[in-house]
Every structure is written in C-alpha cells, then in structure tokens.
N, C-alpha and C positions, 0 to 999 in steps of 0.2 A: 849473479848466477851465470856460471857459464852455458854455451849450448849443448854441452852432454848434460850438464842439469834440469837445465830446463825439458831436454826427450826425457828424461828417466821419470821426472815430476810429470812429465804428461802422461806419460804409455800409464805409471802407475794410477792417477786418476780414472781411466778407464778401467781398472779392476785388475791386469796384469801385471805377473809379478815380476821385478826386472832385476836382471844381472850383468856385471861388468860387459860380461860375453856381447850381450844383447846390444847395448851400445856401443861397444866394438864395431859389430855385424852392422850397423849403423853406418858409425860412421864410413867404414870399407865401401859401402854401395850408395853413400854418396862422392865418395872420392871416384869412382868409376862413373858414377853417372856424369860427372863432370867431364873425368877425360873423353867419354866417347860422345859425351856433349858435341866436343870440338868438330866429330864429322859426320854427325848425323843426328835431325835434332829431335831429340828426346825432352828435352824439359827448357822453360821458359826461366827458369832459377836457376842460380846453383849455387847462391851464395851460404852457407852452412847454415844457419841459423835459421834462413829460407824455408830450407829445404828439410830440414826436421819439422819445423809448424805445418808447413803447407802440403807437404807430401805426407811425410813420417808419420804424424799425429795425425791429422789431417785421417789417413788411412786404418790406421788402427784405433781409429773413434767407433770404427765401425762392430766394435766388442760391447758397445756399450749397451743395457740392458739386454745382456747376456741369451740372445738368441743364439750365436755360436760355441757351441760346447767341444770339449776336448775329442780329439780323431774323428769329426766330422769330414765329411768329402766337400771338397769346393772347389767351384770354379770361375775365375778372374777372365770374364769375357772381353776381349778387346784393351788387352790390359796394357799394352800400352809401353811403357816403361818400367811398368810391374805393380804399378797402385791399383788397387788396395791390396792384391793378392800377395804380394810378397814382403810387402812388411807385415800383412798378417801372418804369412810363416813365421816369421823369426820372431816375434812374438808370442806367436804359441806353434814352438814346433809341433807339436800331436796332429794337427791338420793333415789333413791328406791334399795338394793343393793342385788343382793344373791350370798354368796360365795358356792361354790362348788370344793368338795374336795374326793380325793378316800380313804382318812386315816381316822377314824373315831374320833382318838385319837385328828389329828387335828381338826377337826370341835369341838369337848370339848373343846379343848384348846381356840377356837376363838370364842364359847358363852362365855367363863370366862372373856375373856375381855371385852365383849360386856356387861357382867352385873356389872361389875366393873366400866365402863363407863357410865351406865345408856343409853345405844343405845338398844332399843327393838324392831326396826320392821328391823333388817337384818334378810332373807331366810339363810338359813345352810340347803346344799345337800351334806348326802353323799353317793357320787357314782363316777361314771365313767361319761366323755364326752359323750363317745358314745351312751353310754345308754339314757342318758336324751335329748341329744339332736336331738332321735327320739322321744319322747314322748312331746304328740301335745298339752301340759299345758306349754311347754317350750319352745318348736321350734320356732322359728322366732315369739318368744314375747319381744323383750330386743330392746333398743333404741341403746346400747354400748354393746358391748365383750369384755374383757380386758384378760389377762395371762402376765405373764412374767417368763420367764426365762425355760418354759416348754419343750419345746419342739422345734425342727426343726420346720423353719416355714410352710413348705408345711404340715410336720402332726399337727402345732398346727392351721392352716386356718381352717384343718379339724373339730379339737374338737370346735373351738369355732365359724365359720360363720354360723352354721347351727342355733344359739339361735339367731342371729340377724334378724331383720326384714326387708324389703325393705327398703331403705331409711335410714338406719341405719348405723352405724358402729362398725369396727373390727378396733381396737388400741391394740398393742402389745407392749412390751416393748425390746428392743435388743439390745448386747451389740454391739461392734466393727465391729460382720462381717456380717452385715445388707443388704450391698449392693450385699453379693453374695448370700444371704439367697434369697433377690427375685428376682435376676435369676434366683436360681431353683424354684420358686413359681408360678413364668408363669400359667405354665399347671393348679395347683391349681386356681389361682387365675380366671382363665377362667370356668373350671369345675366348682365352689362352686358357683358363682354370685357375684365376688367383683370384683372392680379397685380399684388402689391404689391411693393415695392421695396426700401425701406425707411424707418425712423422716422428723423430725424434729429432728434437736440436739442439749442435752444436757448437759449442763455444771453444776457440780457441785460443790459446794465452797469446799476448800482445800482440794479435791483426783481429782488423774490423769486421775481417770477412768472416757472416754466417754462413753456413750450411746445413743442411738436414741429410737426413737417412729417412729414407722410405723401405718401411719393412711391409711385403704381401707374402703370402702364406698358400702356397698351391692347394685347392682344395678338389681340384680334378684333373685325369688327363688333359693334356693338350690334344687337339685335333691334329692329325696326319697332316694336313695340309701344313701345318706351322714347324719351323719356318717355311715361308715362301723361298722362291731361288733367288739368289745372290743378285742384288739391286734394288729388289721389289719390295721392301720391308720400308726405303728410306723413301723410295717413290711415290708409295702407295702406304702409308702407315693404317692401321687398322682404328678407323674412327667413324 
C-alpha cells in the first residue's frame, strides 16, 4: 500500500469522505512542512509516511464518534504547526476554523499552506490563550476547542474552556497518561464549567503509539477570572 493509501484508508475509517483533492492538500503541507522544517522547528518528522500516521491521522481521529458536525466554529489553541486544526479543515472543509498561536513565524508558516491549498476563510491569531480568551469577540463564541499536546491538562482546560460556549465542547488530544491527567483535572474541570464525557481510544495503523481523546462538555459559564494573565495558568494550575 502506498502512503497516500494508506491516509485515504485512514481519514475514511474515521467516517470522512475522501477525495483525490484531499490527499493532494496532504501531501502539499507536508512537502512545506518540511521545507520550513529546515529553519525553524516545526515538527520532529518529516518523513512522509511519518507524517500522515502521526500528525495527519493522528489529527483527524479527532472526528471520531462524531462530536463535530458540519460548519461548526473551532478553535486550534496553541496549534502549533496546525494539529489538529488544520488537517481537520481540509477534511471537512464546512468548519469554521481559527488557529491560534503565540509564535508568529508559525502562523506564516500555516497561511503558506493555506494559500498553497487554496483554503481562505481560516482565522490566524497570534497571541497568547490567556489573552484572547478574555477578549469578548472570542470568549465562549466556538462550538469545539481542540489542542494537542500543549500543555498539562488542568493548565491546558485553562487556555482553551474559556472560548467554548455553553453547550459546546472541549476535545483534547492525549497521549498515554490520560487517565491520571483527569484526576488531577477534577478541581479544573469544576472551577471552568465542564464535565467530562468521555476517553475515546485510538489506534493507529502500523505505530505502537496509543492515544486518547478526552471529550468535556461545557455545562456553564466560565468565571471572569479565567484565563488568568499570561504565565499564571502554567505556574499556578488550577488544582
């Protein structure tokens, strides 16, 4: 099987329906992630095959038992090099998507792919959690919150339950030690206005590495005070 086989046999097991295009749009933004690899580092991969399991698939597992539905609002906190948020556009374009990011370098790097793709309505913020998600153009306006690999779960509930809305959800992505991440998340997950949902786990084709999806479920405002100011979340997590 080759590696565009093997993405198109992956994304489809997640429920998503795939066309040439989509694996095109694929392979393009990992051919970029590589070159700008070279001077500034973005990803610990980049070998092709890699980089569709572990990132590609990896990110769009996050469709699975179909929390996120067509033209939802979402946003990719700390996104990094664009996981999970932008391989979940180009998967299901109908998203509304805005990644946010504190490197600036990175948000250039992830409009290049995005005009290389021809995707033109993703939001590019860059800044801080904390910051934006007291600013009331962003606060509990998003249908989804997504992150991965960010942060401790109690300080990343922080940076990212505040942009969900009631009724909405916070989906994380976690490796292995999931289960002891929300026992320390308790107090968090009381304090912010979520219950949790459930773990979901995933497998994927030919690497060892598990990981889960943690879905919580906003079931009230977040308190004014959250986020704390820029520092204080990683310092002082809420436990």
């Amino acid at each position: 099987m080759t590696n565009k086989e093997l993405l198109k046999k992956g994304i489809t097991e997640f429920n998503i329906d795939v066309d040439e295009k989509m694996i095109d749009d694929f392979s393009i933004y990992r051919e970029i992630l590589v070159e700008w690899n070279q001077k500034m580092n973005l990803t610990g991969i980049e070998d092709e095959k890699e980089v569709f399991i572990k990132h590609f698939l990896d990110s769009v597992s996050i469709f699975k038992n179909g929390y996120i539905k067509d033209n939802m609002k979402v946003i990719d906190v700390g996104t990094g090099a664009g996981f999970p948020g932008l391989p979940m556009k180009i998967a299901k374009r109908s998203l509304d998507v805005t990644l946010l990011d504190s490197l600036n370098k990175r948000i250039n790097f992830l409009q290049e792919v995005c005009k290389k793709i021809y995707i033109d309505d993703v939001e590019f913020i860059h800044g801080r959690a904390e910051d934006f998600g007291q600013d009331e153009n962003y606060r509990e306006q998003y249908d989804i919150a997504t992150a991965r690999a960010v942060a401790g779960l109690p300080v990343l509930m922080e940076f990212c339950v505040p942009f969900v809305k009631v009724g909405g959800y916070f989906i994380c992505l976690k490796g292995p030690n999931a289960d002891l991440e929300l026992e320390e998340s308790k107090k968090a997950m009381e304090t912010l206005g979520v219950k949790f949902i459930e773990k979901i786990d995933i497998k994927l084709p030919e690497i060892e590495l598990n990981h889960n999806i943690l879905v919580f479920e906003k079931i009230q405002n977040t308190p004014s005070k959250y986020p704390r100011k820029a520092g204080k979340p990683s310092k002082s997590p809420i436990k």
